[in-house]
Structures are given as structure tokens and as C-alpha cells.
ROMI-667105 format. One record per residue (C-alpha): residue number from 1; y, x, z. Coordinates in steps of 0.5 Angstrom, whole numbers, plus 500, padded with zeros to 3 digits. Layout:
{NUM; {Y; X; Z}} ...
END
This chain:
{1; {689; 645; 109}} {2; {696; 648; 110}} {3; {697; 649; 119}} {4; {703; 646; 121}} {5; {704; 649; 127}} {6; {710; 653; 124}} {7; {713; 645; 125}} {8; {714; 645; 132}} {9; {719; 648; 133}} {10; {723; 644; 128}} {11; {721; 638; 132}} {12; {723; 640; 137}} {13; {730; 642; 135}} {14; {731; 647; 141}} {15; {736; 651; 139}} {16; {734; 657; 143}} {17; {727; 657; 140}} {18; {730; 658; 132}} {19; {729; 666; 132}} {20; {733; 666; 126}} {21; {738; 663; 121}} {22; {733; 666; 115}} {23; {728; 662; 118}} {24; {731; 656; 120}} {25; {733; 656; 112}} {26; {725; 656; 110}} {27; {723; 649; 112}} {28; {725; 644; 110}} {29; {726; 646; 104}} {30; {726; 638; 101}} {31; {725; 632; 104}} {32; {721; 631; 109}} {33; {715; 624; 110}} {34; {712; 622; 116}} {35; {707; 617; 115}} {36; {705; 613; 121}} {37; {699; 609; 122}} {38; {702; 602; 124}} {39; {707; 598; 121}} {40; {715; 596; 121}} {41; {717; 594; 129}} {42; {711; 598; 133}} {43; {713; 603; 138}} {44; {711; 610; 133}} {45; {715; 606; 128}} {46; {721; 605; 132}} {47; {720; 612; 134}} {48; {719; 615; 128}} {49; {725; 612; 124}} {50; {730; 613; 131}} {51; {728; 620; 129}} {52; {729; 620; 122}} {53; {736; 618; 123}} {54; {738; 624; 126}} {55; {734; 630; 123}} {56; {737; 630; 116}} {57; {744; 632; 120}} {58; {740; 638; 123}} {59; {736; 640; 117}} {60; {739; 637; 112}} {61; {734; 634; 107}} {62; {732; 626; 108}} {63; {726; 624; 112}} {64; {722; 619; 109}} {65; {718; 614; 113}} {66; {711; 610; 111}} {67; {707; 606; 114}} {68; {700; 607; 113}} {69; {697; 601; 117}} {70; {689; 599; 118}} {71; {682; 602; 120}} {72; {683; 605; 126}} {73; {688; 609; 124}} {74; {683; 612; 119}} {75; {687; 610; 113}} {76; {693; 614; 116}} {77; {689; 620; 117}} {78; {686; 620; 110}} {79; {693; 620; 106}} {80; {695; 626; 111}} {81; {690; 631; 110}} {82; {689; 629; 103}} {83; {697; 631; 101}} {84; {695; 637; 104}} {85; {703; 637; 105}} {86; {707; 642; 109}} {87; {713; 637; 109}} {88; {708; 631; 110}} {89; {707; 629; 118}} {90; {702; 624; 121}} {91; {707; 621; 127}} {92; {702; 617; 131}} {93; {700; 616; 138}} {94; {696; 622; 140}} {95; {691; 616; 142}} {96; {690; 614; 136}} {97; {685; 620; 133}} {98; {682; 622; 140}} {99; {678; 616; 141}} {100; {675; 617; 134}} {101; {670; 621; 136}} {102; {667; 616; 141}} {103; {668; 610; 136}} {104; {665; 613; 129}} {105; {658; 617; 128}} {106; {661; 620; 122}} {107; {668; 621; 121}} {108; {672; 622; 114}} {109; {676; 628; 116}} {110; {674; 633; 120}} {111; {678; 633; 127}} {112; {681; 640; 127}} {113; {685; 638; 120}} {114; {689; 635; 126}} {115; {693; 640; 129}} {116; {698; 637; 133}} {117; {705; 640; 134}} {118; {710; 636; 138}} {119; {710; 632; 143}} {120; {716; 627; 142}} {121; {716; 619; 147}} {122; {711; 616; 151}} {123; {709; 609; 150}} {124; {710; 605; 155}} {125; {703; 600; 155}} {126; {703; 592; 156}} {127; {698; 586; 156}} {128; {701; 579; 154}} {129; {698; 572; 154}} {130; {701; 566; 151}} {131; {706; 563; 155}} {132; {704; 556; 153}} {133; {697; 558; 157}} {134; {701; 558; 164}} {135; {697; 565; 165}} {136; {701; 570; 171}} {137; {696; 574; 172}} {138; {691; 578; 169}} {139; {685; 576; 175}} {140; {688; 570; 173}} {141; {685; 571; 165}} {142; {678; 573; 167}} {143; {678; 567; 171}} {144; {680; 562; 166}} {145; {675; 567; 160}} {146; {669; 566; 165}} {147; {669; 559; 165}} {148; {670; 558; 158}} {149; {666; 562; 155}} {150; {667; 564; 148}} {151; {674; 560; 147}} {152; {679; 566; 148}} {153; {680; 571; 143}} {154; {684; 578; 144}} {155; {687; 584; 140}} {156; {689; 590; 142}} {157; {692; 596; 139}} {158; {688; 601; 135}} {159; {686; 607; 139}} {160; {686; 608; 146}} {161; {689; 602; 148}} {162; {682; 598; 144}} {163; {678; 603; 147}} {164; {680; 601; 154}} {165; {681; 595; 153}} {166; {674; 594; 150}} {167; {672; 597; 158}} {168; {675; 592; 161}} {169; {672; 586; 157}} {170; {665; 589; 158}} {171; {666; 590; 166}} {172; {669; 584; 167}} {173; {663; 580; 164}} {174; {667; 576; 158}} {175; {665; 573; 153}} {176; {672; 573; 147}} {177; {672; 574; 141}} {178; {676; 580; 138}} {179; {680; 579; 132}} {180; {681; 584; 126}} {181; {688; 587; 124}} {182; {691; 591; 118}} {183; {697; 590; 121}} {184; {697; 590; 129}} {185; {704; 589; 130}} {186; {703; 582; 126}} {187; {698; 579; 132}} {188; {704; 579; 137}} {189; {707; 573; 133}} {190; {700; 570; 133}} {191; {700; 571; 141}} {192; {706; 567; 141}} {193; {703; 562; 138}} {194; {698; 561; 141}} {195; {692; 563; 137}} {196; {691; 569; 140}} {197; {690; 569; 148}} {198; {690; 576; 150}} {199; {693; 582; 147}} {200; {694; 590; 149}} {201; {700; 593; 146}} {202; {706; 598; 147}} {203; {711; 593; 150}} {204; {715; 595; 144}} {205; {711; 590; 140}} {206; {711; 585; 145}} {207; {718; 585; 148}} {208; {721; 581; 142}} {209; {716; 575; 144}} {210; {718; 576; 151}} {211; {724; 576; 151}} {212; {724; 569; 146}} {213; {720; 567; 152}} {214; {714; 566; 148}} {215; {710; 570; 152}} {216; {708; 574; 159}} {217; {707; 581; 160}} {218; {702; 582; 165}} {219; {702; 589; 166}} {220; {708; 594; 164}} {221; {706; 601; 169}} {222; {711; 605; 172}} {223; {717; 600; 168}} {224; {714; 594; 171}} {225; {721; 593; 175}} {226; {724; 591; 168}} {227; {719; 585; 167}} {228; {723; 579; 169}} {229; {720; 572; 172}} {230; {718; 576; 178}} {231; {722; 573; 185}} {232; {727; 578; 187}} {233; {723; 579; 194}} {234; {717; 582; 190}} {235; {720; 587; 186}} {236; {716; 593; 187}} {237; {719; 599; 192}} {238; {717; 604; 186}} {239; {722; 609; 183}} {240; {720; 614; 178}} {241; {719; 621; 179}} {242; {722; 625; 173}} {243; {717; 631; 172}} {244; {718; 637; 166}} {245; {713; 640; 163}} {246; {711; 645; 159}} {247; {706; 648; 154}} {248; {704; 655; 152}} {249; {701; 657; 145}} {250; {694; 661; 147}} {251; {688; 664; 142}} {252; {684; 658; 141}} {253; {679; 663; 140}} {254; {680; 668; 145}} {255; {685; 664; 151}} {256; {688; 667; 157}} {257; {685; 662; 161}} {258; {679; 657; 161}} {259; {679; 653; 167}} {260; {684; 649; 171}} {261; {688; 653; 177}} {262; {690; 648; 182}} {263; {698; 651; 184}} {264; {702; 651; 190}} {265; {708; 647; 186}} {266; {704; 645; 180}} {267; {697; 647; 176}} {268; {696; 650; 170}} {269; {691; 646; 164}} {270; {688; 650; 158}} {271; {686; 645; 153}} {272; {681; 646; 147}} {273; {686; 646; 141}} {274; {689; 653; 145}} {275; {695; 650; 149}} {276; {695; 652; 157}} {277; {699; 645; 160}} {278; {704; 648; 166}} {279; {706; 643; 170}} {280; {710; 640; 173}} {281; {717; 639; 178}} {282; {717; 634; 182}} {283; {725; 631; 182}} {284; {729; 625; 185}} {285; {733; 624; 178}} {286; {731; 617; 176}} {287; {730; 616; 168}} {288; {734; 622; 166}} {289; {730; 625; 161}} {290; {733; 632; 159}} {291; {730; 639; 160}} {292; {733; 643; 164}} {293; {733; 651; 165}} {294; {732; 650; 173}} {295; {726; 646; 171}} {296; {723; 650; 165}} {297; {725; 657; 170}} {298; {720; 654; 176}} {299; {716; 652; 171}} {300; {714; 659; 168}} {301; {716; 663; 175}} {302; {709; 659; 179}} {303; {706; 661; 172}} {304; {707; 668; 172}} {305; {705; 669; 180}} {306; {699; 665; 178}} {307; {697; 669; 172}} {308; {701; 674; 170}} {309; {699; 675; 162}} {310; {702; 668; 160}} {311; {709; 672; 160}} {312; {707; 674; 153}} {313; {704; 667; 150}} {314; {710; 663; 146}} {315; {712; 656; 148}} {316; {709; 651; 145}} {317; {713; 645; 147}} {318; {717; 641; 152}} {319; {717; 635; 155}} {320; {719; 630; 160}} {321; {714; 624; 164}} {322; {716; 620; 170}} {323; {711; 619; 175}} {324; {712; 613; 180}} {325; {713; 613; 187}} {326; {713; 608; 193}} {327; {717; 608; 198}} {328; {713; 613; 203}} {329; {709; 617; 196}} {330; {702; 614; 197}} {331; {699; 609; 192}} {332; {700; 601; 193}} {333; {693; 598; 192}} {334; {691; 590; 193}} {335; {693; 584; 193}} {336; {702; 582; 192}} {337; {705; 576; 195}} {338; {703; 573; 189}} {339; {698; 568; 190}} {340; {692; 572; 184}} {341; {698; 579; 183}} {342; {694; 585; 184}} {343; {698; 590; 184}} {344; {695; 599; 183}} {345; {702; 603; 182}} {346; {706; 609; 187}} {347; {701; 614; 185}} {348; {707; 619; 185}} {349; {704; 625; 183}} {350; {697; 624; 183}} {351; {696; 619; 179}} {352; {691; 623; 174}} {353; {687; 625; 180}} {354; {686; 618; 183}} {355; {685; 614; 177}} {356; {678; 614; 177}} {357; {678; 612; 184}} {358; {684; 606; 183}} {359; {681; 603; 177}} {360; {673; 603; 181}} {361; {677; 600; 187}} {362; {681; 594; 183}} {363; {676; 592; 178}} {364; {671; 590; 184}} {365; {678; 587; 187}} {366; {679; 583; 180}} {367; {672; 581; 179}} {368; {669; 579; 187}} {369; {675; 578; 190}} {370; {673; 583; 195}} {371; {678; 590; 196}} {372; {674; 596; 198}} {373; {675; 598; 205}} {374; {678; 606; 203}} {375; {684; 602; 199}} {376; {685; 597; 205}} {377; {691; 602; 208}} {378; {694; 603; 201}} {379; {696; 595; 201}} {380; {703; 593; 199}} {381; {702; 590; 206}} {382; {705; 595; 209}} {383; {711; 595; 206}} {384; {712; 587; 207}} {385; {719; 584; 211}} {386; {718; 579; 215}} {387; {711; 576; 211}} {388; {716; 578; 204}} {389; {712; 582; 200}} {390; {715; 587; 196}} {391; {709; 588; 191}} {392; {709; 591; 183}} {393; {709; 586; 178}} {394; {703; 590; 174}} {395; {696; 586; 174}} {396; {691; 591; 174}} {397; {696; 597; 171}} {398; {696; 604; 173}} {399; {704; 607; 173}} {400; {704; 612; 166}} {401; {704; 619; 169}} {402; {707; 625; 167}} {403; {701; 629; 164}} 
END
């Protein structure tokens, strides 16, 4: 099919980037659709429109938006690959392809027809219960599950979000039941009505239940700050750490670099499709999400002095993450001031390295009650005043990180 690599830097929309008004004036040359693997009021959906408001100022032609919901993502996918469309785009979760794989024997389409171009938001995901179940927690959910086996149900969204959260039904040892969606934005109103029990999506699906009370959010990573119903006094001492990020065009076939190098100010990560992943800074600036040439400059500068060669590599894509900090930048890990609250965030920058290790150490504490002896220092207990905790108001969540 027709490579669309050429798009990128359309998607972009970064000035410095548009070589030549010539070329700006090649594409789009009519209107352009995005074809999104969920339905109306999810978070690609949200985003994908926001977007197709504004582009149609910059390029000049209408951006068209259809959603293409069910199977997995695969009747997304196959519409795409089948227009074989230089002005029709898959806007999508990148989670919603990568874990086909690991799901599918046989898939429909071949992986490499999947050629991403830009990468646009993060997803802030949560985990809600009905709020007529009186559920707080999700230590609380297991509980409740292994003592009635077989009544609850769950939902989560297609992708990583279904694949991790199927993880954590099997190593948690529950009998539920998972209950099918075309459209998985709809199983939040089943959630609110209680015919669903559990159910893992972007908070974006879930915030107007939450917000007409129906629902509880147990778990909100690095915006856990933003849940309500939490006292005041166990509002969580974490702070987002912007980090810019950049990615470089290599040779897939040839690539300048084939392993991670670790640098004194960030690290280099060539990936399988060709890009090379410099990141990235580290900034007290809250959630402000704009690029700037200090950062990028940084970025590029550590870069060269590591691996000279990559000067002559073109910039992929940019983009902006938020890493969450505690008040002494080491992780808060265990048990809150809430009675069953089991907090896991202020993993600063090295929540990818410490992922592993943190999710070992609070499933054992969700499931045995028992907090491994190496996490015990990191409890927010260290932050307590007066016996007031000052904990995270996410079950079992770990902070998004700027990858």
C-alpha cells in the first residue's frame, strides 16, 4: 500500500519542518478522513474531532471522521489498509494494533501495512466501579469477586487496556465474566447502571458517569490529583515532570543504532519500524505541554556527543509526556491513610525501569496483604504529618510516563 510517512510532518504542523510551499500545496490535495477504531465520546474520538476542527484552517480541505468500532480494532484496521488511501488515516491508540500479535494466531492484515506517522495525545486510563456497589478500592473489588465467584462482570477497552487488564483478572485469581462490546464507549452507561461491575477505559468514557455520580474511578495514574471524593488530607505530594521528547527517521534496514545507550541526561532507543527515541528533559513546568527550542536543542546536543552520525537523520516526531514526582522524587509504594487504598506512583523518571518491580510488589500486596520488604521504604508513610497521610488516590495504578 501507499507509505505514509510523507504525512508526518502534516500532522505535525511544525512550521520549521514544511521544506517548501511547493510541497505544503501537494497534500492534501482533497478532504482528508480519519477513520477511528471506537465510537462517538472516546478519547481517539475526542481527539481525532478536536483535531479535524482545526486542520481544514491549515490545510484547507475538510477532515472527515468515521468511526469504525468493533473486533478488536480489526474492522478499523481492515477498512484502512483496504482504501489503500493516501488521504485516509487510521487514528487509533497505538495499543490497539500492538497487542494483536499476542491475541491472534492469524491476523487479517499484515503489521507492517501499519506505518505510524505521528504521535498526537496521551491517554489518561482508569478503572471504574458502579457507584451503587459502595466499592473504594480496587483490593476492595478482589475481595468482593473472590467471595462471590462467578457474579461480577467486566469490560475494558480493546487493546492494551483488555490485554492488561485480563493480566490482572488471572493473577488475581477471579472468576468474572467479560462481557463483549461493538461499541465499548456504550459499557460505560451499563456501568452506571450497574450491569456492569468493573471496567477499564480511558477516563474520558468514564468521566461523564463520574461526574453525574454514577460511578467511582479507582484508578487515574499521574492525574489522580483530579479524582474527587478523596479527603483533602490524602491528596497525593505528586507533581508532574514535563519531559520533551524527540524521535529520528533511521534506515529500518540499516539503522544507525541497534541497542539502547544509557546517557548522562537521557537515553537513545532505536525501535523496529526504523525511529531512534531521544529522550528526554526533565522540567518543573507542571502540565504545560508546549515544545520548546531549549528542550529540543538539549535533546539533539546529548545525542550528537553520544553518537555523532545521527546529525544526519531527519526528525520523525516531537512530543511532550509528564512523568510524576513525589516530594523527595523516589516512588510511593504500599498501603495510604485509607483504610484498603493501595497506592503505586512518584516514580519521577524511572517509571518504565521500575515498572516491572512495582507491579511484582503490589499484586502481592493486593492479593496477601503482605508488602515485600524491598518496597517498605518507599511507603507514603514517610510523608505522613502527624499520623495524616498524604497518599495517592490511584488502586493499584502506576503514573503515565513520558516514554
Amino acid at each position: 500500500m501507499t507509505t505514509l510517512r510523507a504525512l508526518l510532518l502534516a500532522l505535525l504542523a511544525l512550521p520549521a519542518l514544511w521544506a517548501t510551499q511547493a510541497w505544503a500545496e501537494a497534500w492534501p490535495q482533497r478532504s482528508v478522513k480519519f477513520i477511528v477504531p471506537l465510537g462517538p465520546g472516546s478519547g481517539a474520538d475526542i481527539g481525532a474531532r478536536l483535531l479535524a476542527d482545526r486542520l481544514p484552517a491549515r490545510w484547507g480541505k475538510p477532515v472527515v471522521i468515521e468511526n469504525r468500532p468493533g473486533a478488536d480494532g480489526l474492522v478499523a484496521i481492515q477498512a484502512f489498509v483496504a482504501a489503500n488511501d493516501d488521504h485516509t488515516l487510521l487514528f487509533t491508540p497505538s495499543g490497539s494494533f500492538t497487542v494483536h500479535p499476542f491475541q491472534y494466531e492469524k491476523l487479517p492484515y499484515a503489521p507492517e501495512d501499519l506505518v505510524p506517522i505521528a504521535r498526537l495525545s496521551n491517554t489518561i486510563m482508569a478503572v471504574g466501579v458502579p457507584e451503587s456497589a459502595g466499592i473504594t478500592t480496587l483490593a476492595e473489588f478482589v475481595a468482593r469477586a473472590r467471595a462471590e465467584p462467578g457474579k461480577f462482570n467486566f469490560a475494558a477497552v480493546p487493546g492494551i487496556g483488555e490485554f492488561t487488564f485480563d493480566y490482572f483478572v488471572k493473577t488475581a485469581g477471579l472468576r468474572v465474566a467479560k462481557v463483549p462490546y461493538r461499541d465499548i464507549v456504550q459499557a460505560a452507561n451499563d456501568l452506571g447502571e450497574n450491569r456492569l461491575q468493573i471496567y477499564s477505559s480511558s477516563y474520558a468514557i468514564l468521566r461523564p458517569q463520574r461526574e453525574a455520580g454514577r460511578i467511582v474511578v479507582l484508578a487515574a495514574a499521574a492525574w489522580s490529583r483530579e479524582i474527587g471524593g478523596i479527603p483533602a488530607g490524602h491528596l497525593p505530594p505528586v507533581r508532574p515532570i514535563k519531559g520533551q521528547m524527540l524521535a529520528l527517521s533511521m534506515d529500518p534496514e540499516n539503522p544507525l543504532l541497534r541497542h539502547v545507550i544509557w546517557l548522562p541526561r537521557g537515553y537513545l532507543v532505536p525501535r523496529r519500524d526504523g525511529r531512534l527515541v531521544v529522550g528526554g528533559t526533565v522540567e518543573e513546568r507542571g502540565f504545560d505541554d508546549r515544545i520548546t527550542a531549549g528542550g529540543l536543542l538539549a535533546l539533539i546536543e546529548g545525542a550528537w556527543r553520544a553518537v555523532p552520525g545521527i546529525e544526519e537523520l531527519p526528525v520523525a516526531e516531537t512530543w511532550v509526556g509528564f512523568r510524576p514526582g513525589s516530594r523527595d522524587d523516589a516512588p510511593m509504594l504500599g498501603p495510604s491513610g485509607i483504610d484498603g487504598l493501595v497506592i503505586a506512583t512518584g516514580h519521577h523518571r524511572n517509571g518504565s525501569l521500575l515498572m516491572p518491580v512495582t507491579a511484582e510488589a503490589m499484586s502481592a500486596f493486593v492479593l496477601t496483604g503482605h508488602l515485600p520488604e524491598a518496597v517498605r521504604p518507599f511507603t507514603p508513610e514517610r510523608f505522613s504529618n502527624n499520623g495524616r497521610h498524604l497518599g495517592t488516590s490511584i488502586a493499584y495504578g502506576i503514573a503515565a510516563e513520558v516514554r
